[in-house]
N, C-alpha and C positions, 0 to 999 in steps of 0.2 A: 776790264775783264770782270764779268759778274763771280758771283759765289757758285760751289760747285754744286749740284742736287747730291742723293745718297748714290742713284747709280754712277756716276760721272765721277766721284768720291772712291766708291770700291773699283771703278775701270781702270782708275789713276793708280788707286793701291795695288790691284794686280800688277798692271803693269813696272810698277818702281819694285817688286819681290819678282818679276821674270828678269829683269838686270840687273837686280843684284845675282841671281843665280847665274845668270850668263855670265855675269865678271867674275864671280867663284868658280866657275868651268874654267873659265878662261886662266884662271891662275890657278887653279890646281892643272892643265893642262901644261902652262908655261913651268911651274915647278917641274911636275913628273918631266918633261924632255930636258930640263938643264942639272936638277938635281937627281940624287937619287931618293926617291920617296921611300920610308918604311912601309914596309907592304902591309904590317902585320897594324898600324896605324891607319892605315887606306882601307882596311876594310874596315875595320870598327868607324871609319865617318870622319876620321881626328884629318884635318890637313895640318900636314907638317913640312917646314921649310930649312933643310938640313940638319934636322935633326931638334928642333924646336917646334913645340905644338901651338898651334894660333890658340890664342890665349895667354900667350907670356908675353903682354908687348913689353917690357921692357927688351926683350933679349930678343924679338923682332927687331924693334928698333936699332938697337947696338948693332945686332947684325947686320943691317940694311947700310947705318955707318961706316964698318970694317970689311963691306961686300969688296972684291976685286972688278966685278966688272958693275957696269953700270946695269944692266939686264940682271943681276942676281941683287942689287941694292932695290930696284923696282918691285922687284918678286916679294923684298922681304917687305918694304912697305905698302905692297897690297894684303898680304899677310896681316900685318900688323891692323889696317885701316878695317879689315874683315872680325879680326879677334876686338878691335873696340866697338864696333858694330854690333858683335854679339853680346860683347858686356854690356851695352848702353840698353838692347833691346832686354835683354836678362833682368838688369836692374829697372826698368820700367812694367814687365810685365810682375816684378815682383813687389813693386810699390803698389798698381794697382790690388793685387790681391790683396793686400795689408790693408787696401782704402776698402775693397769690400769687408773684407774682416773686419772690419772697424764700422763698418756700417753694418755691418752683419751683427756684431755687437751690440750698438748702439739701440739698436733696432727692437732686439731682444729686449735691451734693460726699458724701453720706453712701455714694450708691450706689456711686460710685468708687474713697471708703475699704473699703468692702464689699469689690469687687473686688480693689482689692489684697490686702488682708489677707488673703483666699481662696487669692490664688496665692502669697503668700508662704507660708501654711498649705501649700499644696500641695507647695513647694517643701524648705519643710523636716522636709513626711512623707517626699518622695522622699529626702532626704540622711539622715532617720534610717535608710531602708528601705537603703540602701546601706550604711551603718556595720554593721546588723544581717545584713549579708550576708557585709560584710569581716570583721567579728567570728568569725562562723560558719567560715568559711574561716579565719581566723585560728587558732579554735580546734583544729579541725581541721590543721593544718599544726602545730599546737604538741603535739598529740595524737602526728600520726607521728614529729615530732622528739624528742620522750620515747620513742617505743616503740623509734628507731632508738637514742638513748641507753641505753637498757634492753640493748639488746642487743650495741651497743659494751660498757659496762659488764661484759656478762655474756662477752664473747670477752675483756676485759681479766682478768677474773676467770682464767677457762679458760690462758689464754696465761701470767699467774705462776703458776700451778697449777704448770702444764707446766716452766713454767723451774724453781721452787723442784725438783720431783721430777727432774729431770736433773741442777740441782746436787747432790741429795745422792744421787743414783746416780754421780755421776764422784766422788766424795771419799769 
């Protein structure tokens, strides 16, 4: 048997949630003709099975043990098998939300570090882009400070020239 595609998957799902409902008809139907159901429970949705709400398995169970007829011990354990049914689906849809929460979280703190990191990035292309500015300028300013050396130098040159040939013209 191969693997199922998405529709062939949700045809399956539907159909596994129409018998589950058909076996909850069917035992709420079998309760209502042998027990007496609280009506005032029946409307609000609660099925109850003499007087215990699906939900309580333990006292499902018990009571399915201490049933007198073998039809009311059945009743309570479809009860019972319906109320873990709904806890397991309860506790599974309630894990997943925790896992998006948690990925919804996760999600958040990753985008924040993102940001940051971004503007610190940014911050220290602007402070490279200013050293490479100061540099420039630096260079530049050390560039005319040699050429004005250059040319101190070159009047210091000129200027003992000048003194050396007056000393040996006055001697």
């Amino acid at each position: 048997m191969g693997r199922l595609g998405p529709k062939e998957r949700e045809a399956a799902k539907q159909e596994a949630q129409a018998a589950r409902a058909a076996q909850a008809a069917q035992a709420a139907n079998t309760v209502h003709s042998t027990n007496q159901m609280d009506m005032n429970m029946a409307d609000s949705g609660v099925l109850a099975v003499g007087g215990a709400e699906v939900g309580q398995l333990e006292e499902l169970v018990f009571a399915s043990l201490s049933a007198d007829t073998a039809k009311a011990s059945h009743m309570y354990l479809a009860a019972s098998v319906l109320s873990t049914e709904r806890d397991l689906r309860i506790d599974h849809q309630m894990a997943k939300e925790e896992a998006f929460n948690s990925l919804g979280d996760e999600a958040c703190y990753m985008k924040d570090m993102r940001r940051r990191w971004e503007a610190d990035l940014a911050a220290k292309d602007k402070e490279i882009e200013a050293l490479r500015k100061k540099d420039k300028s630096m260079e530049a300013e050390l560039y005319n400070l040699r050429a004005e050396f250059d040319a101190f130098k070159q009047q210091m040159e000129t200027f003992q020239l000048n003194v050396a040939m007056k000393l040996s013209l006055n001697f």
